[in-house]
C-alpha positions in Angstrom: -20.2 -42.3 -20.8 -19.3 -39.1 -19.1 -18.0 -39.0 -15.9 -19.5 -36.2 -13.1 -18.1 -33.0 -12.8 -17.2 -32.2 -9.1 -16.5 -29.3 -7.9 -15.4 -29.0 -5.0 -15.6 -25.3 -2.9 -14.0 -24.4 0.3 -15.0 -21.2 1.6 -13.9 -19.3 4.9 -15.0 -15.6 6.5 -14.3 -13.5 9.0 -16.0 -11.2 10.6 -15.9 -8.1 12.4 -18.8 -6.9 14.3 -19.6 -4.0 17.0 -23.0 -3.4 18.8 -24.4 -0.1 19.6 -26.8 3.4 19.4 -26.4 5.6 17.0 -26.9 9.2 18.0 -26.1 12.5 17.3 -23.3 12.2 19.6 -22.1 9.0 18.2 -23.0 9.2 14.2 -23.7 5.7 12.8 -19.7 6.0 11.2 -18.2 5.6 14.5 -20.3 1.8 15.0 -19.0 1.5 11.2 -15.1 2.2 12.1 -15.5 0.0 15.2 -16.8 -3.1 12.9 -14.0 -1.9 10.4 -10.8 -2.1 13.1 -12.7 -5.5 14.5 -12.9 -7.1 10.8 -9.4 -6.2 10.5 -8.1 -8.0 13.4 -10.2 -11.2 12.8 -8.2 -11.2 9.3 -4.5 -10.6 11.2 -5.6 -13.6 13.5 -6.3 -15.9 10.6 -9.2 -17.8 8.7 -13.0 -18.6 10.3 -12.6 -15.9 13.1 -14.6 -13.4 14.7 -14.0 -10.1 16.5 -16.1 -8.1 18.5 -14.8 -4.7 18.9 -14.1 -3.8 21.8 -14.6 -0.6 24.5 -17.1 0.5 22.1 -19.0 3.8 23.9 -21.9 4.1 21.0 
C-alpha cells in the first residue's frame, strides 16, 4: 500500500501599501514609489508585516 504524500507549505508576505489621488499634480508613480519605499521597510522589519507609507501628500 502507498503511503500519502504530504506536502506541507508555509508561506509568508509582506506588504507595502499607500492610499491616495492621483492627479496631474501627483502622477499615479508617485502613489507607486510610496507603496514601493513602504514594501521595502515591511521586508527590513521581517516576515508577515505591513507598512503604510507614510506623509503621503497624493
Amino acid at each position: 500500500m502507498q503511503k500519502p504524500y504530504v506536502v506541507m507549505w508555509k508561506v509568508t508576505i509582506s506588504l507595502g501599501a499607500a492610499i491616495g489621488h492621483a492627479n496631474p499634480a501627483n502622477p499615479p508613480t508617485i502613489l507607486v514609489e510610496a507603496a514601493d519605499t513602504a514594501l521595502y521597510q515591511a521586508n527590513q522589519d521581517g516576515r508577515n508585516r505591513i507598512k503604510l507609507a507614510k506623509h503621503f501628500n497624493g
